[in-house]
C-alpha positions as CSV (number, residue, x, y, z in Angstrom):
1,X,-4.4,-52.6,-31.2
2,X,-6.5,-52.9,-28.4
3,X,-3.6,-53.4,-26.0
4,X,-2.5,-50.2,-27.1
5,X,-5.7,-48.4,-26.6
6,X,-5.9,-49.9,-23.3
7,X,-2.5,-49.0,-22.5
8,X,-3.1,-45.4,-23.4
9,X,-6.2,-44.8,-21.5
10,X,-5.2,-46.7,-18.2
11,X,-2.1,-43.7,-18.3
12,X,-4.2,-41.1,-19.2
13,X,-6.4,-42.2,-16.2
14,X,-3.5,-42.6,-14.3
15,X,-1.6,-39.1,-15.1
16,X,-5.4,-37.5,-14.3
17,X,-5.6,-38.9,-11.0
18,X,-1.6,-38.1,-10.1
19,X,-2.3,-34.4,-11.0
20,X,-5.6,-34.4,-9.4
21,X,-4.1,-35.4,-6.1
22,X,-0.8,-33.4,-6.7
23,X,-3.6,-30.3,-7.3
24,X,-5.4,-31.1,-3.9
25,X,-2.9,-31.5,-1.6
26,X,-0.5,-28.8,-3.2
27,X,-3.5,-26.0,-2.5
28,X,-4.0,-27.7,1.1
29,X,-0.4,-27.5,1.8
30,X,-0.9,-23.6,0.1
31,X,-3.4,-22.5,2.3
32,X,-2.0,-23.7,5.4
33,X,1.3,-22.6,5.0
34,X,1.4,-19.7,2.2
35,X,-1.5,-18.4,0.8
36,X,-3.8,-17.6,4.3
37,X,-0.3,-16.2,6.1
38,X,0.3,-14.3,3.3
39,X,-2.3,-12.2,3.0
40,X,-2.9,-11.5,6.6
41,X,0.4,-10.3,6.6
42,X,-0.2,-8.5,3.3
43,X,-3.5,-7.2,5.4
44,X,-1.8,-6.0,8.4
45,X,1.3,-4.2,5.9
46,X,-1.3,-2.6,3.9
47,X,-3.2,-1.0,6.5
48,X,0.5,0.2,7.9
49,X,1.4,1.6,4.6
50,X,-2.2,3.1,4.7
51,X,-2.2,4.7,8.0
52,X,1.5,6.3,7.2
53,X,0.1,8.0,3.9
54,X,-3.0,9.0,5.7
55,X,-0.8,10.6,8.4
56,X,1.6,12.2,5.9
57,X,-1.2,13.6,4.0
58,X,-3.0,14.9,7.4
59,X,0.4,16.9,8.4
60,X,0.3,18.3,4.8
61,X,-2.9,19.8,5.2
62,X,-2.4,21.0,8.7
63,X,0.2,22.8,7.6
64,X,-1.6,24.6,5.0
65,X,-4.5,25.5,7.6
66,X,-1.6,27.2,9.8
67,X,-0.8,29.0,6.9
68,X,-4.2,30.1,6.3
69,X,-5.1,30.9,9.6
70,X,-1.9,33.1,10.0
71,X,-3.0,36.8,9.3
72,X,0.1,38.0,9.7
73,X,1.8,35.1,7.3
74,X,2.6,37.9,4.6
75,X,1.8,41.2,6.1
76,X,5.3,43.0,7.6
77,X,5.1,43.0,11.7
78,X,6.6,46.8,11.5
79,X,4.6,48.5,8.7
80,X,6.9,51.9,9.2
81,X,9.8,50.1,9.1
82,X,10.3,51.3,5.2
83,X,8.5,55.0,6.1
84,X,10.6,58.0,5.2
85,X,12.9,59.2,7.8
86,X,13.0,62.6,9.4
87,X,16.6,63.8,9.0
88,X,16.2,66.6,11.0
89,X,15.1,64.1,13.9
90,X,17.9,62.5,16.4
């Protein structure tokens, strides 16, 4: 029975270390190639993404100042155009 015991805990040792080292050099080999390139490329698109919805949003609101600044945006350019016309005239 103690040959079993012994047996047991030398694996359990043994499987600990394997996925200790697996662990360690799996997030070294992350870091380096994956994880650190990935987020400054996730960086450089989300600042992209952020500048184009900034833009958008700026034209938006421009256009809504030109409208505001128009005074003539929804008054007619010829207010007689719609007068009464003389019929004894021309």
């Amino acid at each position: 029975m103690t040959k079993n015991i012994k047996l047991i805990l030398t694996l359990a040792i043994a499987l600990g270390i394997g996925f200790g080292i697996g662990y360690y050099l799996g997030n070294e080999q992350g870091l380096v190639e994956g994880r650190i390139i990935g987020i400054q490329e996730g960086k450089v698109q989300g600042k992209a993404e952020l500048l184009a919805e900034q833009k958008k949003k700026e034209q938006e609101l421009l256009e809504k100042v030109k409208e505001a600044a128009n005074p003539f945006s929804e008054v007619q350019v010829n207010p007689f155009e719609k007068a009464y016309k003389n019929p004894f005239g021309e």
